[in-house]
Rosetta silent file (secondary structure, phi, psi, omega in degrees, C-alpha in Angstrom):
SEQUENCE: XXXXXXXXXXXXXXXXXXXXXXXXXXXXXXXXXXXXXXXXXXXXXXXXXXXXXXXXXXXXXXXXXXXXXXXXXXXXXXXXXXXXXXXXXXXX
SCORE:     score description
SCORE:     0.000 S_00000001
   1 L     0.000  133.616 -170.117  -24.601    2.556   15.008 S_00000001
   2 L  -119.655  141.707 -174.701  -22.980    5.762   14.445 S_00000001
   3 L   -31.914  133.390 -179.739  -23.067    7.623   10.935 S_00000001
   4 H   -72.870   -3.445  125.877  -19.945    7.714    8.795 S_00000001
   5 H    -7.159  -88.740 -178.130  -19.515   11.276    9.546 S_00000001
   6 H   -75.519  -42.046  146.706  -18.741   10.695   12.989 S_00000001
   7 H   -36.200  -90.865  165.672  -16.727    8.046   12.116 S_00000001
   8 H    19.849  -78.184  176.016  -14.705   10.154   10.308 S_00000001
   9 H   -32.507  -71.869 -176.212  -14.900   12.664   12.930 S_00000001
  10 H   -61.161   -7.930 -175.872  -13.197   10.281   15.276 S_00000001
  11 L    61.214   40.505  168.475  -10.373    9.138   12.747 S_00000001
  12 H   -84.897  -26.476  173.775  -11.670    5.727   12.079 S_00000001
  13 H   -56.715  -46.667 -176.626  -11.491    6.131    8.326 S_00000001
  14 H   -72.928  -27.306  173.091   -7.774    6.683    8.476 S_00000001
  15 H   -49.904  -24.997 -177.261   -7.103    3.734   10.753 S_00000001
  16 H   -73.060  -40.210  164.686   -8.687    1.787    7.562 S_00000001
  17 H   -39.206  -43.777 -156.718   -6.035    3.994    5.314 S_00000001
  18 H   -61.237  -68.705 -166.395   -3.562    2.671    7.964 S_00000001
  19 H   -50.630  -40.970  175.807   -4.710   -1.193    6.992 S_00000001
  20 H   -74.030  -25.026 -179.058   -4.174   -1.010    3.514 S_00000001
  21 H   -82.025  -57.520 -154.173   -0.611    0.462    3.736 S_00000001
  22 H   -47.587  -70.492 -167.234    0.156   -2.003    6.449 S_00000001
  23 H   -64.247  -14.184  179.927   -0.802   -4.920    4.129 S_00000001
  24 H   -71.831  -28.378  155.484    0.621   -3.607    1.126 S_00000001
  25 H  -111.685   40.173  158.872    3.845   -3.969    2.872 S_00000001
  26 H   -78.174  -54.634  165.534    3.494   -7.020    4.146 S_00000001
  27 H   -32.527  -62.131 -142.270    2.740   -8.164    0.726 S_00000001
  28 H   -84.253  -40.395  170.040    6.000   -6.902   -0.833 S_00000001
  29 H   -65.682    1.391 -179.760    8.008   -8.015    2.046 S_00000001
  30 H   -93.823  -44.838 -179.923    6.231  -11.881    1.744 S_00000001
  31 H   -66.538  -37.202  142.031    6.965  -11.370   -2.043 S_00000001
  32 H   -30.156  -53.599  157.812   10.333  -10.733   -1.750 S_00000001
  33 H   -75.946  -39.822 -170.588   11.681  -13.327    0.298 S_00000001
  34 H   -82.797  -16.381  167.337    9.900  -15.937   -1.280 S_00000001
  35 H  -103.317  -20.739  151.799   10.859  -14.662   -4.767 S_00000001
  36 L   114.171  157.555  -92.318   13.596  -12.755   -4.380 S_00000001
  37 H  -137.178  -60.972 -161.065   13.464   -8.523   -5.458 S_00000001
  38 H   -73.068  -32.136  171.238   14.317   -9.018   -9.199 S_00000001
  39 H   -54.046  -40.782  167.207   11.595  -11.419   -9.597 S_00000001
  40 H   -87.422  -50.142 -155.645    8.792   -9.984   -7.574 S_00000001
  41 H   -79.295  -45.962 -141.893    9.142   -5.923   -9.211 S_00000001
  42 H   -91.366  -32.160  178.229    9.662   -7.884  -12.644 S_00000001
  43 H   -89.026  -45.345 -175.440    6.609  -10.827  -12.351 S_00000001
  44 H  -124.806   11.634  162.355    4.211   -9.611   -9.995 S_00000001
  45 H   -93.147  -44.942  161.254    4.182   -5.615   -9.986 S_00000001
  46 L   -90.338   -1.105  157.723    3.073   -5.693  -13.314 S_00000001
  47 L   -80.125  -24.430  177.182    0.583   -8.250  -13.038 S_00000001
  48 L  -105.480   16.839  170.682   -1.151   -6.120   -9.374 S_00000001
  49 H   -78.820  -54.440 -174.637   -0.495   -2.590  -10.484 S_00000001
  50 H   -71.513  -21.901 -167.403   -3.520   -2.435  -13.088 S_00000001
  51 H   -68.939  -58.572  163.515   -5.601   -4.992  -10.621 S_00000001
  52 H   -61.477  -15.853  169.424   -5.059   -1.804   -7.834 S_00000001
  53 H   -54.146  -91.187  171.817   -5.868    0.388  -10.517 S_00000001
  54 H   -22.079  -53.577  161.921   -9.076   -1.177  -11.274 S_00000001
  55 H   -43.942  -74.758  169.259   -9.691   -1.574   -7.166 S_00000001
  56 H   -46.549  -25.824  167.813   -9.353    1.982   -6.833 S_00000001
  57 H   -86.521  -48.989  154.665  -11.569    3.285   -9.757 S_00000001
  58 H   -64.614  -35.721  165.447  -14.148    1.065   -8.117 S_00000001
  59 H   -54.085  -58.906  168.418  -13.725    2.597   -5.217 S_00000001
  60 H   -43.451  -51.683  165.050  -14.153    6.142   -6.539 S_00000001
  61 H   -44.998  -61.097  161.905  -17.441    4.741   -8.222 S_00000001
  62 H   -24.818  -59.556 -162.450  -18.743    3.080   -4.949 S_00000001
  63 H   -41.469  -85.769 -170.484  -17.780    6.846   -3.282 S_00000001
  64 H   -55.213   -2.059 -165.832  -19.864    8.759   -5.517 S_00000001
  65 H   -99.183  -60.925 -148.433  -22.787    6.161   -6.030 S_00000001
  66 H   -90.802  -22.142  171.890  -23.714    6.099   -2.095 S_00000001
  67 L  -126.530   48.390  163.305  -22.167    9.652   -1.245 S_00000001
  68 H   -35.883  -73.164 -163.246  -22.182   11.957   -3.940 S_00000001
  69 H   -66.357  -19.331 -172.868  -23.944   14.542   -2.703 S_00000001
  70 H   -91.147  -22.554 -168.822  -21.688   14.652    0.516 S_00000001
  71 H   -71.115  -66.927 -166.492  -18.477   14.215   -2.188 S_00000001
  72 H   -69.613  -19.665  178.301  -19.741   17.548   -4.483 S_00000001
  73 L   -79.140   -5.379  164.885  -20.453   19.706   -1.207 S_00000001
  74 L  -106.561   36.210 -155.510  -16.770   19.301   -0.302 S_00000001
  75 H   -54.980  -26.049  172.408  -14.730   19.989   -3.596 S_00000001
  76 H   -67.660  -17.925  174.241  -11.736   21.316   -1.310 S_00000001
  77 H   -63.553  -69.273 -175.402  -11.946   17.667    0.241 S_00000001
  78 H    -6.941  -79.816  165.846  -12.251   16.593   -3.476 S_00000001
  79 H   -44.945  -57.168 -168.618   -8.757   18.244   -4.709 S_00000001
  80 H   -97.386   31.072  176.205   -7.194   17.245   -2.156 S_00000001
  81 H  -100.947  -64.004 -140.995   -7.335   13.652   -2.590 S_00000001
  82 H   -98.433    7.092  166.902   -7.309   13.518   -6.317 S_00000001
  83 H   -79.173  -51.363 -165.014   -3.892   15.938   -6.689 S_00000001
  84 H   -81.642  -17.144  170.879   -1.719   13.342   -4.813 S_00000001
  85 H   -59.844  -50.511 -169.385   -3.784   10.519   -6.973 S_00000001
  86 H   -54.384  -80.127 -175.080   -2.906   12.577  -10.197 S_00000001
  87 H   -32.935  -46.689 -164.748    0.471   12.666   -9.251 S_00000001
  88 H   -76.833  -46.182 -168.085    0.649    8.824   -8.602 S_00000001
  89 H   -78.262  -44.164  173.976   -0.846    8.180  -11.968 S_00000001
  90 H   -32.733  -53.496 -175.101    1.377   10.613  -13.820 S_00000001
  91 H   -77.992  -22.451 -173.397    4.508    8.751  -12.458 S_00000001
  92 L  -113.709    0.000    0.000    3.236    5.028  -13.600 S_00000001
């Protein structure tokens, strides 16, 4: 089994990055046709917006509980994650 490091390394993390955009627009296109545009952004974007919120802020916990110390020894990784996150939140 190799280390998540070398995962990394190898660009298996972003293929997971990959999976979540993939289904998130799968979702909106399955939501769309079956509800129709005004109907989906007006019914069900504000019922899953705070629910990804909430996903994501467990994720950042999860991060930091099992990799901290590998989190704070990169702070230039660090920034440059949580500036386009800022940005994202700023805008909602």
């Amino acid at each position: 089994m190799t280390s998540p490091e070398r995962r990394a390394e190898r660009g298996e993390a972003r293929d997971l990055s990959r999976y979540r955009v993939e289904n998130t627009a799968i979702s909106r296109r399955l939501g769309e046709r079956s509800k129709g545009r005004e109907s989906y952004e007006s019914e069900y974007l504000p019922r899953g917006g705070p629910i990804a919120l909430y996903g994501l802020l467990f994720t950042i916990v999860v991060l930091f509980a099992l990799r901290g110390g590998t989190v704070t020894s990169r702070p230039l990784d660090v920034v440059r994650i949580a500036v386009p996150l800022l940005v994202s939140f700023a805008i909602m």
